[in-house]
Structures are given as C-alpha cells and as structure tokens.
C-alpha positions as a Markdown table, in Angstrom:
| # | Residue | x | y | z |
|---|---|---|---|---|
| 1 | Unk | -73.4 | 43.9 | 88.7 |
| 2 | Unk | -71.9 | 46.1 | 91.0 |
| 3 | Unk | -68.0 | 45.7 | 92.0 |
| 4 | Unk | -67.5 | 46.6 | 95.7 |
| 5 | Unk | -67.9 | 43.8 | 98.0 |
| 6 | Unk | -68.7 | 41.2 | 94.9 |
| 7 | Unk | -69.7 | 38.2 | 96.6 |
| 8 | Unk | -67.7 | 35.2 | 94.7 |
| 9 | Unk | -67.8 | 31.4 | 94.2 |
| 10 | Unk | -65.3 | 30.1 | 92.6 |
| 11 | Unk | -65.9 | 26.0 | 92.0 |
| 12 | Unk | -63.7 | 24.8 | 88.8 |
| 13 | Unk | -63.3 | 20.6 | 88.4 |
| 14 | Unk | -59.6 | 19.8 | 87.5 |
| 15 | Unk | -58.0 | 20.5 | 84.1 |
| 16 | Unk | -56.7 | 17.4 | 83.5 |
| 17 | Unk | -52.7 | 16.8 | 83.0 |
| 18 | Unk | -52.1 | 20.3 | 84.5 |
| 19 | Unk | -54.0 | 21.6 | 87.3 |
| 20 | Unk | -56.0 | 19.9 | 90.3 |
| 21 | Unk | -59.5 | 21.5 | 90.8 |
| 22 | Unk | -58.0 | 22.8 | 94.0 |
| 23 | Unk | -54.8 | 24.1 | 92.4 |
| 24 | Unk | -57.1 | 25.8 | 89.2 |
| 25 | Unk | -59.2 | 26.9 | 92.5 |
| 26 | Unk | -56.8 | 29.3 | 94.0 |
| 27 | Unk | -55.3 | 30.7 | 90.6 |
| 28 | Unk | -59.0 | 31.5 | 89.2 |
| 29 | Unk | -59.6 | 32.9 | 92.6 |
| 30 | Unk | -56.1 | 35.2 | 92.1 |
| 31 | Unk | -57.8 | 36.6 | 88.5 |
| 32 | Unk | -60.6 | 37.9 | 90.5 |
| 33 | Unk | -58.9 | 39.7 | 93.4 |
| 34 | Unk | -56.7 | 41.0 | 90.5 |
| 35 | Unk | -59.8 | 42.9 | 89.4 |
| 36 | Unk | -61.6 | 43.2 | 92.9 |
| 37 | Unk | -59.7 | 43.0 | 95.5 |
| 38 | Unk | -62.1 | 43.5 | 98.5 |
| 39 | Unk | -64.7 | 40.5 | 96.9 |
| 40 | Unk | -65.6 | 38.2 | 99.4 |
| 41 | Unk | -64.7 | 34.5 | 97.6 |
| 42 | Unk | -65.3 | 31.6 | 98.3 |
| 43 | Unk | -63.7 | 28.7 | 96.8 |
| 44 | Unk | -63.8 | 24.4 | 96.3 |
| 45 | Unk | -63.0 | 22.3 | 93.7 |
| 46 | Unk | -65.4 | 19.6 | 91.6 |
| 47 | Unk | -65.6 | 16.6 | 91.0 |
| 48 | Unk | -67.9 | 14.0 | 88.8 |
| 49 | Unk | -67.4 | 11.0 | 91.0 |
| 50 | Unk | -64.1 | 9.8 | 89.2 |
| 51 | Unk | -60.7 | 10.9 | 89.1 |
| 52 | Unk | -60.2 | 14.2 | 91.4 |
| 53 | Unk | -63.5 | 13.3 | 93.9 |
| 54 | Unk | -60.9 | 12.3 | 96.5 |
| 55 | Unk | -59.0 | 15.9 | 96.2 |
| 56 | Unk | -62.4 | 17.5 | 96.0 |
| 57 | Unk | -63.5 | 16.3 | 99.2 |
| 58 | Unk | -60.0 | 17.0 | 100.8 |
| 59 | Unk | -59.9 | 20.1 | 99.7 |
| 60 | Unk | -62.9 | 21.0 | 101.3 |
| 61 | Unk | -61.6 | 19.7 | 105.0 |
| 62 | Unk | -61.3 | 16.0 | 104.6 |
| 63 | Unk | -58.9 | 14.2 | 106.3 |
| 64 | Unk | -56.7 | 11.5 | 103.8 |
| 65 | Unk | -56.3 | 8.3 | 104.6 |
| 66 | Unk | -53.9 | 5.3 | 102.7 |
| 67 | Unk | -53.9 | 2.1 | 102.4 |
| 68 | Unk | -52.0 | -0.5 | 100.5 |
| 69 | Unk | -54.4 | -2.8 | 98.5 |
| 70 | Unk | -53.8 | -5.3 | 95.9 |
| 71 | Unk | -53.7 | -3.7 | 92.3 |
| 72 | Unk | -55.6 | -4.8 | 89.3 |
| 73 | Unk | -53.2 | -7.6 | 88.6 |
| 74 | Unk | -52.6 | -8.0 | 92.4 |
| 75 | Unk | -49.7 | -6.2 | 92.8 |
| 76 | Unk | -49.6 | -3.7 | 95.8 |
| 77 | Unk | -50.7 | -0.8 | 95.0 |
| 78 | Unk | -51.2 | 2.6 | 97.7 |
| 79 | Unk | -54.4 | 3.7 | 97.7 |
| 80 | Unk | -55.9 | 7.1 | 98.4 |
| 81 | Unk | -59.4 | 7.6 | 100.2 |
| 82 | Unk | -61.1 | 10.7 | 102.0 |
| 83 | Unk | -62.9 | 10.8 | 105.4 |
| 84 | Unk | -65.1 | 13.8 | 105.7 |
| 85 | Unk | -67.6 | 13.2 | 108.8 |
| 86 | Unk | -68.2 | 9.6 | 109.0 |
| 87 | Unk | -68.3 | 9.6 | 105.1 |
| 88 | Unk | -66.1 | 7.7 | 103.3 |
| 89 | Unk | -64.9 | 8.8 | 100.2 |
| 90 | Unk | -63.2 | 6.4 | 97.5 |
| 91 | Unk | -61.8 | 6.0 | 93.8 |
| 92 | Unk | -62.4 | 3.0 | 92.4 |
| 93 | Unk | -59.5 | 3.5 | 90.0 |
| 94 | Unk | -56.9 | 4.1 | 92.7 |
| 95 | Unk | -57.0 | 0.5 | 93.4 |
| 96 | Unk | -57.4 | -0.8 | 90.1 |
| 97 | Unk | -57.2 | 1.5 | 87.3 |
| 98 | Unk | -56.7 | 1.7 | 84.3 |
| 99 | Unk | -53.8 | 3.8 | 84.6 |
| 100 | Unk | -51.9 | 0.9 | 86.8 |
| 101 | Unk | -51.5 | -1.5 | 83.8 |
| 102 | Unk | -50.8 | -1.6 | 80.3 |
| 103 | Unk | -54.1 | -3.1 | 78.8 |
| 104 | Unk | -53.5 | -6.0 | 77.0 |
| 105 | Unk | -56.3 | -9.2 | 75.9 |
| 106 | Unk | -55.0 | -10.9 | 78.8 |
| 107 | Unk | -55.2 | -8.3 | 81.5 |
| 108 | Unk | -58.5 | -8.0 | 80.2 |
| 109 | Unk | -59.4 | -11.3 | 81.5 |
| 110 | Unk | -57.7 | -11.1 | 84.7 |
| 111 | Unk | -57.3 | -8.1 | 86.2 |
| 112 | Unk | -59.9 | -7.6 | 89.3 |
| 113 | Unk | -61.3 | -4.8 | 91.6 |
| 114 | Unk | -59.7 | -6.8 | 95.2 |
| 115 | Unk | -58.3 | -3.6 | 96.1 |
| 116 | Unk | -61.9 | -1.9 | 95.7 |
| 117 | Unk | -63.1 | -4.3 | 98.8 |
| 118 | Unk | -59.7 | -3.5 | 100.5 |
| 119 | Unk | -60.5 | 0.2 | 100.5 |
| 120 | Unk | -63.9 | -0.8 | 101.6 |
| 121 | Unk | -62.3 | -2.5 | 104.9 |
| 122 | Unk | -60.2 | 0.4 | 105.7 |
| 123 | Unk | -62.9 | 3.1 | 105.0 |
| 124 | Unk | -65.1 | 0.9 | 107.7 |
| 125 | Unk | -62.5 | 0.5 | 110.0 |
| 126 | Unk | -61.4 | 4.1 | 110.2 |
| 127 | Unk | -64.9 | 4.4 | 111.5 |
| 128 | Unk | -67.1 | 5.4 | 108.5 |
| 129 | Unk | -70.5 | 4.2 | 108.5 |
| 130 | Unk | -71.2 | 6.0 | 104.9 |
| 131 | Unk | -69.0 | 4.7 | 101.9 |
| 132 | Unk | -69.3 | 6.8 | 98.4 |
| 133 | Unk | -67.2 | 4.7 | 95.6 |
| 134 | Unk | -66.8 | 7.4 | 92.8 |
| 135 | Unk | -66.4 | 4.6 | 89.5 |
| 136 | Unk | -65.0 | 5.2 | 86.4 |
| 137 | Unk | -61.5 | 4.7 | 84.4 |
| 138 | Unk | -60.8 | 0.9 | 86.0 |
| 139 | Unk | -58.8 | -2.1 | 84.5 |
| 140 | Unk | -61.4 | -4.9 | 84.9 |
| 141 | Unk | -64.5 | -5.9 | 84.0 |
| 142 | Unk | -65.6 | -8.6 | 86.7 |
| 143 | Unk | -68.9 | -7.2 | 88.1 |
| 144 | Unk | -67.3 | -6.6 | 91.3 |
| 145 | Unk | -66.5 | -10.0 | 92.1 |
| 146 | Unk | -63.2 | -9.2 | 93.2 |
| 147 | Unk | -64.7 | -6.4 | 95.5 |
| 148 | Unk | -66.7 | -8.9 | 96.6 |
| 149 | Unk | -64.5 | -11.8 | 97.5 |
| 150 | Unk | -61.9 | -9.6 | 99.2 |
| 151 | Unk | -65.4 | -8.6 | 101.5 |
| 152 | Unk | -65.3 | -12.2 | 102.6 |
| 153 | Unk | -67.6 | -13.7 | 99.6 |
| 154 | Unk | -66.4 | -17.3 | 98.2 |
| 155 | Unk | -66.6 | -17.5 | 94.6 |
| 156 | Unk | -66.3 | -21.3 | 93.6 |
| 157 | Unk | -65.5 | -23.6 | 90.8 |
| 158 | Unk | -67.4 | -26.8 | 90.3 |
| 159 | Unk | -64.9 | -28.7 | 91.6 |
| 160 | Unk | -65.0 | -26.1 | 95.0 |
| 161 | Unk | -61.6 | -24.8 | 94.7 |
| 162 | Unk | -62.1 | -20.4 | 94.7 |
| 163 | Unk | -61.8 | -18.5 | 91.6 |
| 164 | Unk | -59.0 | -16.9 | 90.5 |
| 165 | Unk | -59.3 | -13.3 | 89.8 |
| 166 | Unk | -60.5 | -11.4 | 87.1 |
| 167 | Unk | -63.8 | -11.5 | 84.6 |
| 168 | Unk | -62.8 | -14.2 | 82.4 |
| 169 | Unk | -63.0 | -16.7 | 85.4 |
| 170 | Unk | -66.5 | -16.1 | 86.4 |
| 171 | Unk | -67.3 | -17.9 | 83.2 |
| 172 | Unk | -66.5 | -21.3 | 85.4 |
| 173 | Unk | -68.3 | -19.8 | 88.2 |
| 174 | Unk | -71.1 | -22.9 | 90.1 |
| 175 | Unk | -71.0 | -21.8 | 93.5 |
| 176 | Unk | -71.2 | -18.5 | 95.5 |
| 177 | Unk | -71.1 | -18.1 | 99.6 |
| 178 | Unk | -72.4 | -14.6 | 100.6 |
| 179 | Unk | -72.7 | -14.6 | 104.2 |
| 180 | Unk | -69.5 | -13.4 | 105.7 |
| 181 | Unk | -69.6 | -10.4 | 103.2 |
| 182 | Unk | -73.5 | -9.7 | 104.4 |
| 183 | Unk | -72.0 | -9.2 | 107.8 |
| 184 | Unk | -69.1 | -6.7 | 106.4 |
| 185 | Unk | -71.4 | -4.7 | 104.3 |
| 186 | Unk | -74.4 | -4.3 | 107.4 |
| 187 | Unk | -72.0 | -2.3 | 109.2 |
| 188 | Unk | -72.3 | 1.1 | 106.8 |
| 189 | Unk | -74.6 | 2.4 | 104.0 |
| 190 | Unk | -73.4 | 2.4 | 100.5 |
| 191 | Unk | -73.0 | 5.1 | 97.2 |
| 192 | Unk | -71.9 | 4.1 | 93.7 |
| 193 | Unk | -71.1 | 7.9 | 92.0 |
| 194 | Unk | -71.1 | 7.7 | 88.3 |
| 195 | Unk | -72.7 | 9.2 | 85.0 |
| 196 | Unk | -72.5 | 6.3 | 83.6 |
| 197 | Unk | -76.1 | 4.1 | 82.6 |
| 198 | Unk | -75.0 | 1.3 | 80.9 |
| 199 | Unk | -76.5 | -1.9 | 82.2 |
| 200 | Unk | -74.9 | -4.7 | 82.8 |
| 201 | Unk | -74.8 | -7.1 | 80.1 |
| 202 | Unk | -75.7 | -6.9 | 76.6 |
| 203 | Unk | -74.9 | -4.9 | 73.8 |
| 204 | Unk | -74.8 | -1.7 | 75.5 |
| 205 | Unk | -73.7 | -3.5 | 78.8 |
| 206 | Unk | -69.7 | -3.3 | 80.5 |
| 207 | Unk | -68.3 | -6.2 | 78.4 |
| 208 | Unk | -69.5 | -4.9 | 75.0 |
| 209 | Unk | -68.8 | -0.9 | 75.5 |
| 210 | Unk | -66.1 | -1.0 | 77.6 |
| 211 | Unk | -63.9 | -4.1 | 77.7 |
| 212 | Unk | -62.3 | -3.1 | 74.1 |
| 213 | Unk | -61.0 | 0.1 | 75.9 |
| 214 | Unk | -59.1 | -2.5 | 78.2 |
| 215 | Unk | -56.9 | -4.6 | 76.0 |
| 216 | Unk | -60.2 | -7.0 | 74.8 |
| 217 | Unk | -60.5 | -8.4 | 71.5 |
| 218 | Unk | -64.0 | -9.9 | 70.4 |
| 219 | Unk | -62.7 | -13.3 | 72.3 |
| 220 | Unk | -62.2 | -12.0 | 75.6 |
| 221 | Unk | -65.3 | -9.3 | 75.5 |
| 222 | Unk | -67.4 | -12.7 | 74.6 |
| 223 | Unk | -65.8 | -14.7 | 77.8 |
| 224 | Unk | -66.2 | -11.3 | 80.0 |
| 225 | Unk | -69.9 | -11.1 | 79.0 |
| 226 | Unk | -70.6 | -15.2 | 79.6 |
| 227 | Unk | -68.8 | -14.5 | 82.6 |
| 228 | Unk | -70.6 | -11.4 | 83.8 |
| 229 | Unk | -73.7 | -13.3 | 83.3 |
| 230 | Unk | -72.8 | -16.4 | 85.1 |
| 231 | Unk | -72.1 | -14.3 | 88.0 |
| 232 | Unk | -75.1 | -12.2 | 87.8 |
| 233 | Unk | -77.9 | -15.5 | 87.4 |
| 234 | Unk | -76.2 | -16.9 | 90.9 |
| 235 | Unk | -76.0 | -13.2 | 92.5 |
| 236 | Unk | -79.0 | -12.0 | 91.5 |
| 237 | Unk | -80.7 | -15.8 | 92.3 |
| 238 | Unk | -79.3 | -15.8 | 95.5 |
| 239 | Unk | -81.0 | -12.4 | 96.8 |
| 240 | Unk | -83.6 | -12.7 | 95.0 |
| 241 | Unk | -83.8 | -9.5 | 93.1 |
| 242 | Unk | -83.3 | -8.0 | 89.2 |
| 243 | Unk | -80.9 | -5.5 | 89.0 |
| 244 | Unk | -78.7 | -6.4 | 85.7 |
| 245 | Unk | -80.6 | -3.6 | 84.2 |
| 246 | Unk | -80.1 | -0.5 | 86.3 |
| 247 | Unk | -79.3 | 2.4 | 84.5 |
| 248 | Unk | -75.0 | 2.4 | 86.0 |
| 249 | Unk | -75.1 | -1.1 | 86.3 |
| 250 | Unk | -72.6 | -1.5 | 83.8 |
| 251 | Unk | -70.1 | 1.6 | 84.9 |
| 252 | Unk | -66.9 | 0.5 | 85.6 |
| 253 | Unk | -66.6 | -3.0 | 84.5 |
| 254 | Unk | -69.7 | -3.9 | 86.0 |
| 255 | Unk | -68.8 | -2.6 | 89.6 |
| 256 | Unk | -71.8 | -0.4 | 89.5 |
| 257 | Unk | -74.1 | -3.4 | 90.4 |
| 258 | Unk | -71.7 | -5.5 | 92.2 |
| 259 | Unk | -71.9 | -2.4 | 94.5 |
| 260 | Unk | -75.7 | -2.3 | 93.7 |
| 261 | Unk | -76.4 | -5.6 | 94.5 |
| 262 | Unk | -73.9 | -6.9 | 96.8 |
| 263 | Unk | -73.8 | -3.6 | 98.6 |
| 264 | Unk | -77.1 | -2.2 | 98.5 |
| 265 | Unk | -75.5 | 0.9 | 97.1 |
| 266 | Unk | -78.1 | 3.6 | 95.5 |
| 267 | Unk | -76.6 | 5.0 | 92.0 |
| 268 | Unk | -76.4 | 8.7 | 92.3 |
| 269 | Unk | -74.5 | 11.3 | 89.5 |
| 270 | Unk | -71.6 | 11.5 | 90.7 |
| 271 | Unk | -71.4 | 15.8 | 90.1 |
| 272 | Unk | -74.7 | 15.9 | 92.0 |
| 273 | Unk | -73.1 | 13.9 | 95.0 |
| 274 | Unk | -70.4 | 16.0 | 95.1 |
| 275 | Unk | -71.9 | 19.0 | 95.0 |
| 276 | Unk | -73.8 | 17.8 | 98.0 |
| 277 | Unk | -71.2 | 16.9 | 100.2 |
| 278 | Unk | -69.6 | 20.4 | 99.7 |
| 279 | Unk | -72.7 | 21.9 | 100.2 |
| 280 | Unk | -73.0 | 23.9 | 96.9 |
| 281 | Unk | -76.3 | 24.4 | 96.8 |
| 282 | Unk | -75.9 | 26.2 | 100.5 |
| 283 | Unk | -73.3 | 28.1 | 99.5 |
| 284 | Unk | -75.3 | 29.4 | 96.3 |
| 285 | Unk | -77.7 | 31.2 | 98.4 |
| 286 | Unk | -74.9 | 33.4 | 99.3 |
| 287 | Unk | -73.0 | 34.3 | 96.4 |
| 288 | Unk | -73.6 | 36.9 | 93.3 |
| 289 | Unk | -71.5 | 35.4 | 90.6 |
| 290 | Unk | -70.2 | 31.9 | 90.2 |
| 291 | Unk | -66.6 | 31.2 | 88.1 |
| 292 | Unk | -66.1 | 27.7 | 87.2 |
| 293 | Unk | -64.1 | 25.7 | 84.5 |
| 294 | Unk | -62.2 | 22.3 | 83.3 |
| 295 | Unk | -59.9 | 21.4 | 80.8 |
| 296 | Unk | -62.0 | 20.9 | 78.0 |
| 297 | Unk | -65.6 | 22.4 | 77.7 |
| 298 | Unk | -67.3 | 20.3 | 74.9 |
| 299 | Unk | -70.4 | 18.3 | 74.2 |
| 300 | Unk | -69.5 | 15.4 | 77.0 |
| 301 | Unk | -69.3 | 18.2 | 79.3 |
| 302 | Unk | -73.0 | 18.0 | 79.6 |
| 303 | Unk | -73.1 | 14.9 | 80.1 |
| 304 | Unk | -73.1 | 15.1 | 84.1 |
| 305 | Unk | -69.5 | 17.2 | 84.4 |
| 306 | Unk | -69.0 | 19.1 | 87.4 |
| 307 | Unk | -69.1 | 23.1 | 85.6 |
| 308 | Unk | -72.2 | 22.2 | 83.6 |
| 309 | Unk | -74.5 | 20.5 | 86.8 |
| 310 | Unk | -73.2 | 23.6 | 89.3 |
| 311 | Unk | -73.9 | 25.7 | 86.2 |
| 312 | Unk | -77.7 | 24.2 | 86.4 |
| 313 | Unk | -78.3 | 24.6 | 89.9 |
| 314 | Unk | -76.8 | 28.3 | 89.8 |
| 315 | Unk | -79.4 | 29.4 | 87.1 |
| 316 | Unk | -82.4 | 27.9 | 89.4 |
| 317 | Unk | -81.0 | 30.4 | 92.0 |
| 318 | Unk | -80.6 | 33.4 | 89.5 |
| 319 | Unk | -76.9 | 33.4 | 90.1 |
| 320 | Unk | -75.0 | 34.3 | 87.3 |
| 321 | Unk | -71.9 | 31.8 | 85.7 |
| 322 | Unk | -68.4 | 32.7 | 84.4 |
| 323 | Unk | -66.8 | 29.4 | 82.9 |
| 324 | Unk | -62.7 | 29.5 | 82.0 |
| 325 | Unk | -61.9 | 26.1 | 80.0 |
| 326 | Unk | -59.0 | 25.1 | 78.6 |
| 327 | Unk | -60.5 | 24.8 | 75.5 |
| 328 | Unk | -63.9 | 25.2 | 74.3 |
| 329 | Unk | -65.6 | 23.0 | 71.9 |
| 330 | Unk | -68.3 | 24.2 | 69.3 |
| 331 | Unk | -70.5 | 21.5 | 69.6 |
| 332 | Unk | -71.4 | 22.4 | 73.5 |
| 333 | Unk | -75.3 | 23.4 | 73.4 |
| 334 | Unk | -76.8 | 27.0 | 73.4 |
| 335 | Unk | -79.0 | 25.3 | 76.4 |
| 336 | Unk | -75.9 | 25.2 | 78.7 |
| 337 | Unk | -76.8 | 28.3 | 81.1 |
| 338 | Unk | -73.3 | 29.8 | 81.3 |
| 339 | Unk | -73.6 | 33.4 | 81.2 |
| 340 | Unk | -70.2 | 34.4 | 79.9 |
| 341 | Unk | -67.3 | 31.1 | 78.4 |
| 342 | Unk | -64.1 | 32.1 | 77.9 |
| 343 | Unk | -60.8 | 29.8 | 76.6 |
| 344 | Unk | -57.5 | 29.9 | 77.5 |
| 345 | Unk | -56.3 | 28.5 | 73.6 |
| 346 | Unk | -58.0 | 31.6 | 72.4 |
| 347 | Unk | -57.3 | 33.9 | 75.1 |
| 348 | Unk | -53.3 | 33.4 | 75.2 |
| 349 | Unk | -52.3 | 30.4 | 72.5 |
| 350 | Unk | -52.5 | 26.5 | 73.7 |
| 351 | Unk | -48.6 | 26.5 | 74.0 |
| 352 | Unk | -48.7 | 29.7 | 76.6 |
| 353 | Unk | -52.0 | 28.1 | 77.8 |
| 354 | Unk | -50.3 | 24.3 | 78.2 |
| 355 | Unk | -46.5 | 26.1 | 79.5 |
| 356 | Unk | -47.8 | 27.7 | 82.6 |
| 357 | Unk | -51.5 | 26.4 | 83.1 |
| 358 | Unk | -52.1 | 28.2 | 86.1 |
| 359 | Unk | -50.4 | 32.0 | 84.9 |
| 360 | Unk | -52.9 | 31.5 | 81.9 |
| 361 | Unk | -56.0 | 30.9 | 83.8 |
| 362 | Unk | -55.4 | 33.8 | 85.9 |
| 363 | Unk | -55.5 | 36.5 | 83.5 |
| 364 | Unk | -57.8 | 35.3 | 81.4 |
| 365 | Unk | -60.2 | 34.8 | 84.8 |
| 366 | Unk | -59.3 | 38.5 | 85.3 |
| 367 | Unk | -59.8 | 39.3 | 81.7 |
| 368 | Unk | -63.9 | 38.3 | 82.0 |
| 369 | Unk | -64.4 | 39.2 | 85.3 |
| 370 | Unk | -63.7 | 43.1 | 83.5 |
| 371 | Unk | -65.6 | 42.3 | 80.6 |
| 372 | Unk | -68.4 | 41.0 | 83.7 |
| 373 | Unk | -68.7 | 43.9 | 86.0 |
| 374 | Unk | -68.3 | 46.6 | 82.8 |
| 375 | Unk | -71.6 | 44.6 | 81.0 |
C-alpha cells in the first residue's frame, strides 16, 4: 500500500464511558497524520441505532434539536433528537431510558415510552416528514402504548376512564380509539433501527427477555406479558393485521411494533441505517484503507455493531480494514473481515488505556498504520 497521498476513512462507533464516536473520530484520525501527514482522511462516527445515533448524525452535519418530554416515570425529562434533511433522527432512550431510573419491580410496571410520542411531535413539527427511532436500552415494556397515547390514541378501562401509564396497566385494557393518532402519524414515514429480533410476546418476546433487566420479578414479567397481549389482540384487531411476530417486534419493551404497527414503521439494522444516512457506502468508493473501532471488540460485536457491518461492506469493495478496540475479545470469529485488530489493553495497559482514552488510541492508531504501510 503505498504511503503518499493515502486515501483514509476513518469511521469508529463510540467507546463507551470514554469517548464519543466523534471524539475517538478525530484522535484516530491524529494517529494517522502522525504517520502520513499529507493522507487525504475522511472522517464520521457510527452508530447501531441506539445510544450515539443522535451524535453520529450530528456529527455528520445535523442540526440538534431539544425538547422537554415526560420521562419514563413522567418526570420531565430534555430530550435530544437530530434533523439531517427532512429526516428525523431520535433515541428512544433519551426519553425513557433505562439510565433515567433506578429499576425496581414497580417501575417495571409503570414506567412508559410518553416521551417517545413527544419526540415524535417535535420531530414532525420541526418539519420532518422522515422519523428514524433508533431503540434499545429503555425503562418500559408497554408495547408502545405510551408512544401511542401521547400521539393522541385513547387507551381505556372497562369502566372508560384512560389508562394509566406503563405495561402492567394494559392488562385492564377493553377499549382503544385510534383515529386522532392515524391523522398524526399520515403526516411522515416511519423507521424502527434495531438489531434486535425478538418478537413480541412469548418466551423469547419483550416481557420474558427483557423485563428482568428492568427491575421485574416473575410477577410483574407475567402482568407485562398478559398485558402486552391484551394490547396487541385489540391493536392488531383493529387494523386488521398480524405483526406480534416480526423479527424486532419485541426490541425495546415492545416499541418495535408499537412503532410497526401503529406507525407503519419498516424494521431496518440499525448499523445498516446509519451507514446509509452518512453515506458510507459512497464514500467507500473513494478511499484505500478504512480505520474503525469501539470499546470492546468481542463476539456481540457481530451481531449488527457498527465496525463489524462497515467492515462487511468494505471487503465487498476490496478496501482494506484497520480496527483499534479498547479491548479485544477471543471469542470474535476468524470470519470477521478485518484486515489488521489491534487493542489498546495490550497495546499500552487498561489503566494507561482507561486514564487518557483518547492519548491511547492515538498512538496505537499510529502504531498499525506503520505496521500497515511497511506490510
């Protein structure tokens, strides 16, 4: 590979609890000039559809936009979402994440994705007409219900009063009113990003896999799942349709086919989707080496992560792929088409590595962009 004029991308997702994708970005980008200083780089960050997918498309010229939305237990909470274009781009966890509560069986029961259907609003009213909801790492596991009803949808008891919020009341769920919320959701086209392809409900489904991770005992992932199915017979009754058992269905507490449903969202991967809105694959065409890199490079990784799908699309063009990890696991397969892995906890120690993330990641980028250009 010849040095002069190396033509670079450099595309890293975050490494979590030290470095955004955008910050890890410009100091993998630093390691490079270090070693060739006239190479034409270009850089973004990436992004799986769940936590950094906002700062991925900002990073790559979208324009933030806040709004205060009720949290998963109602509380206010501010709320982060990207506008690239007429795209909308949201986290479904920055309105009700996991990470805004401390899980507990009850919060299980009763926290709510509101503040999902509150981003919704704001994304449509700041003038998008395309609305990508990157899902993962949220507090509650009510099928979108809450999305729904904040949309304008009227979820009622059998006595007509509305539902309060959260999973555990669908279980008393008898009447639904849709059309106010079919009138919101005609004004834009929909994406649910996620790796995710749990279905809905059963043993595999958002109740049973991932309510425990929320504070739920076997009592309240048995309401959540009565619930979830209450909510799904009336849903899925009223639109006539079968969707319980979409692969993503289940992602995110079951928001993956309220948005499916309710929404008529297509399920994409969420890597893939964000790959495409930074126009990657473009971008490939021009390049002779890519650098990428996370956190932790191990057998999850493959599992839809940002460096191992751009690593996939790379080897279809013949471009070759440098990943720096924080750490790399032994258990990540031989069929992973990275050309050359390197890890900062071998390269420099994990407490060098963890003290100054960024310092680390530089050198040892430099370190195998050497080791590239002398094989």
């Amino acid at each position: 590979m010849a040095r002069p004029g190396l033509r670079v991308l450099v595309a890293p997702d975050k490494f979590k609890g030290t470095l955004t994708g955008a910050q890890a970005a410009t100091a993998m980008a630093a390691g490079v000039r270090a070693v060739i200083p006239d190479a034409a780089i270009t850089t973004v960050s990436l992004a799986d559809g769940g936590e950094g997918t906002v700062d991925a498309v900002l990073a790559a010229g979208g324009h933030l936009r806040v709004k205060t939305v009720p949290g998963p237990l109602g509380r206010p909470v501010e709320a982060r979402f990207a506008l690239l274009g007429r795209t909308a781009v949201l986290e479904a966890a920055e309105a009700c994440g996991l990470q805004l509560l401390t899980p507990t069986p009850e919060t299980s029961l009763t926290a709510g994705s509101a503040g999902v259907g509150e981003m919704v609003r704001a994304a449509l009213a700041a003038g998008a007409t395309s609305v990508v909801v990157g899902l993962g790492g949220v507090a509650c596991t009510d099928g979108g219900a809450g999305m729904a009803a904040a949309l304008g949808a009227r979820l009622l008891d059998h006595r007509g009063y509305r539902l309060p919020p959260g999973g555990g009341a669908l279980a008393d769920l008898a009447r639904i009113e849709l059309e106010v919320l079919q009138e919101v959701v005609a004004r834009a086209t929909f994406v649910a990003a996620t790796d995710v392809s749990n279905p809905l409900l059963g043993p595999d489904g958002a109740a049973a896999v991932y309510a425990p991770q929320k504070g739920a005992g076997p009592e309240e992932v048995r309401r959540l799942e009565q619930g979830l199915s209450r909510w799904a017979d009336l849903v899925e009754q009223a639109y006539d349709v079968s969707t319980r058992d979409l692969p993503g269905a289940g992602a995110a507490g079951g928001l993956g086919w309220g948005l499916t449903t309710l929404l008529g969202a297509e399920i994409r991967p969420g890597a893939e989707l964000v790959m495409e809105m930074l126009g990657i694959d473009e971008t490939l065409e021009q390049v002779d080496l890519v650098v990428t890199g996370e956190g932790r490079l191990d057998r999850q990784s493959t599992f839809g992560k940002g460096p191992v799908a751009l690593a996939r699309v790379a080897e279809r063009r013949g471009v070759p792929v440098l990943v720096v990890a924080g750490e790399v696991d032994g258990t990540v397969p031989q069929s992973v088409p990275f050309t050359h892995v390197r890890s900062l906890v071998r390269a420099v120690g994990r407490d060098a590595a963890l003290r100054d993330t960024a310092a680390a990641l530089t050198g040892t980028t430099a370190a195998a962009i050497r080791d590239v250009c002398d094989a």
